[in-house]
C-alpha positions as semicolon CSV with decimal commas, in nm:
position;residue;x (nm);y (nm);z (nm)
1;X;15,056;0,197;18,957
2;X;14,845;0,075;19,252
3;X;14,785;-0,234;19,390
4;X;14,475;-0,297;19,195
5;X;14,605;-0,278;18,867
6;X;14,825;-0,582;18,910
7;X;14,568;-0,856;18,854
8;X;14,358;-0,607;18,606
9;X;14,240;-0,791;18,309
10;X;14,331;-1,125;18,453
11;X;14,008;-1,329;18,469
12;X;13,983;-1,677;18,609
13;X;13,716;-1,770;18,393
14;X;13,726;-1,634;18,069
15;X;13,444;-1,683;17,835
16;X;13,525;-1,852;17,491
17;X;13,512;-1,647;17,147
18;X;13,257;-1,759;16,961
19;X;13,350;-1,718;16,661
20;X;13,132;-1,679;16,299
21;X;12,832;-1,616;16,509
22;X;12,702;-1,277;16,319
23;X;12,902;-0,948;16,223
24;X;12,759;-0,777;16,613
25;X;13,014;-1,053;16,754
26;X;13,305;-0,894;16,587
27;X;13,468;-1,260;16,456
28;X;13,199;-1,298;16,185
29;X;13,175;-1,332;15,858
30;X;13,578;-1,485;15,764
31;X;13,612;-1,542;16,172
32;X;13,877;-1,338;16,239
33;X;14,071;-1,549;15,907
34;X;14,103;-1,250;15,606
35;X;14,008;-1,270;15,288
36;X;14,126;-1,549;15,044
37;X;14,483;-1,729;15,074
38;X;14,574;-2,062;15,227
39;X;14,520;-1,942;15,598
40;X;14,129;-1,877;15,542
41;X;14,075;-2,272;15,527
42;X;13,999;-2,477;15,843
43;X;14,349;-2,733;15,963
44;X;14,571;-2,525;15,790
45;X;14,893;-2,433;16,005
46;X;15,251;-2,254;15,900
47;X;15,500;-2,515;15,984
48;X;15,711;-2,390;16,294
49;X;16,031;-2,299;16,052
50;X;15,814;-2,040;15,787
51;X;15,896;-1,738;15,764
52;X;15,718;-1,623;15,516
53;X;15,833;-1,558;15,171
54;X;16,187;-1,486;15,279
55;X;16,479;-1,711;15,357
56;X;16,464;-1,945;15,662
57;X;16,696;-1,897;15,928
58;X;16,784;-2,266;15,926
59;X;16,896;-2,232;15,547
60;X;17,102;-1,842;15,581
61;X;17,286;-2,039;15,874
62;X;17,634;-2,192;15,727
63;X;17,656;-2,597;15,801
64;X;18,031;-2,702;15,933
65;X;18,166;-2,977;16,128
66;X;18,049;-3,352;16,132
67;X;17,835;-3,599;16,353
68;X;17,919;-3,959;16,263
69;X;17,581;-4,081;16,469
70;X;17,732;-4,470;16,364
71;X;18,085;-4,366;16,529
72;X;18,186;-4,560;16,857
73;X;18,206;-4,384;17,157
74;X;18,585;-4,435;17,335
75;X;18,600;-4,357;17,658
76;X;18,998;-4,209;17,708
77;X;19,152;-4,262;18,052
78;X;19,501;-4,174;18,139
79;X;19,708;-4,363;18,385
80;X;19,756;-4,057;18,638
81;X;19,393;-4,139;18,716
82;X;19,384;-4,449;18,771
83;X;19,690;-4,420;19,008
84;X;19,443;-4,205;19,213
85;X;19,131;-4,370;19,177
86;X;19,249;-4,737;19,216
87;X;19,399;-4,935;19,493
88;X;19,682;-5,179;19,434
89;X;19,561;-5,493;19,352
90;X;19,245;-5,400;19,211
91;X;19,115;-5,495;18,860
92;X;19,038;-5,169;18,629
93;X;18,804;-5,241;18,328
94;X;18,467;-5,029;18,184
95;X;18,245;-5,102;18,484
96;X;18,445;-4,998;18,734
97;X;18,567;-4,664;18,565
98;X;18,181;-4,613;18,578
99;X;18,148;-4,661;18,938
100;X;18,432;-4,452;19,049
101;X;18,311;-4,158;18,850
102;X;18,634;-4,142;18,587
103;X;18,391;-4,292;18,252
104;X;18,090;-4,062;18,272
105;X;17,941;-4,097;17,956
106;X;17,808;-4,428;17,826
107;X;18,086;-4,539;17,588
108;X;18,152;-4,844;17,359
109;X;18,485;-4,863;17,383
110;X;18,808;-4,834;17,619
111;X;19,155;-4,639;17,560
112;X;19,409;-4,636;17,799
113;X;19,663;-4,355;17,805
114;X;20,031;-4,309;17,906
115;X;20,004;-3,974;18,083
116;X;20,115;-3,994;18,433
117;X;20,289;-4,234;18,679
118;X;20,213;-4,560;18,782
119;X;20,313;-4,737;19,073
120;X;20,031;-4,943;19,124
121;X;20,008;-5,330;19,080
122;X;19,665;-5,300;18,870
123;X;19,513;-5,545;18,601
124;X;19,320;-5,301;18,330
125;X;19,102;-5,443;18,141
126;X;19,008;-5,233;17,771
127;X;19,005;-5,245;17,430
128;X;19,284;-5,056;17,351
129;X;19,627;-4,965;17,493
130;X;19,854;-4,683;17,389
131;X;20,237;-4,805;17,334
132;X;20,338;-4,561;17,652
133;X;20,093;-4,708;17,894
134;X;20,170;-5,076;17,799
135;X;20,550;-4,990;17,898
136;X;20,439;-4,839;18,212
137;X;20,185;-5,093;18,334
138;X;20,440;-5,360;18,259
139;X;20,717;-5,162;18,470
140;X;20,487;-5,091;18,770
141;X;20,423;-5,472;18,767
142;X;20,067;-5,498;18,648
143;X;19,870;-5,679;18,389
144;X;19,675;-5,528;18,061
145;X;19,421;-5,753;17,903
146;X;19,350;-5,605;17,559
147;X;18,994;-5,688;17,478
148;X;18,846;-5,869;17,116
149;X;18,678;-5,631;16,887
150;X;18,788;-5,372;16,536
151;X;19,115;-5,275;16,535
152;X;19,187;-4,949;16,482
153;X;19,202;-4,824;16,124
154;X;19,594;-4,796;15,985
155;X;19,674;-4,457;15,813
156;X;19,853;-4,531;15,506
157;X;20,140;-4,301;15,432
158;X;20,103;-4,088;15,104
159;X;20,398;-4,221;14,876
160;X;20,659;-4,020;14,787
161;X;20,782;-4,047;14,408
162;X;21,187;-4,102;14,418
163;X;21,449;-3,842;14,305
164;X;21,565;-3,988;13,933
């Protein structure tokens, strides 16, 4: 290869096909569109997906899982964290899990959880508490403010038929 060859057939300005203009253009006659079928006529595109007559790779592909896109988003924070992230004293609700970094996602809703020591003195602010945590927030002297909104949804226990 030489150094010449690298730009060859490159053209800044290329000069449009003009297309149906005689059979010594080589595009005349069906411009360059075959004979007959529904790609001769003029606005006439294959969707992005077709594959022609066999089966689309979006329909071979097996479907699992689930997206509820009406689902809340719960942010879960564990009290380790906040030992590290807050100061004593200090009050802990969405916002400021935002602005130190530990709620990175936009969420709709806040969980605390019991895993890890507290020590702190904090007031957490959140929509939902799990038993653990409340005991621990409570020992370490603090304060958690449950906030208004759904509870969450019971399981009910499948009944068991009794022994006769």
């Amino acid at each position: 290869m030489n150094i010449n060859d690298a730009h060859r057939g490159i053209h800044k300005n290329t000069k449009r096909l003009r297309i149906g203009r005689g059979i010594g253009s080589g595009r005349g006659k069906t411009s360059g569109r075959g004979h007959k079928g529904q790609g001769q006529l003029a606005g006439w595109a294959a969707p992005v997906i077709f594959e022609g007559a066999r089966m689309p790779l979006i329909r071979r592909i097996p479907k699992r899982g689930f997206h509820n896109q009406w689902g809340l988003r719960v942010a879960i924070v564990n009290l380790g964290d906040l030992q590290t992230a807050f100061k004593s004293g200090d009050d802990v609700n969405l916002e400021t899990l935002q602005a130190t970094g530990l709620c990175k996602r936009p969420c709709d809703r806040l969980k605390i959880l019991g895993q890890g020591e507290l020590k702190k003195k904090l007031k957490i602010t959140a929509h939902r508490f799990s038993a653990s945590a409340m005991e621990k927030i409570k020992q370490a002297g603090g304060e958690a403010i449950v906030l208004p909104g759904p509870k969450p949804v019971k399981r009910k226990k499948p009944k068991v038929a009794a022994a006769k």
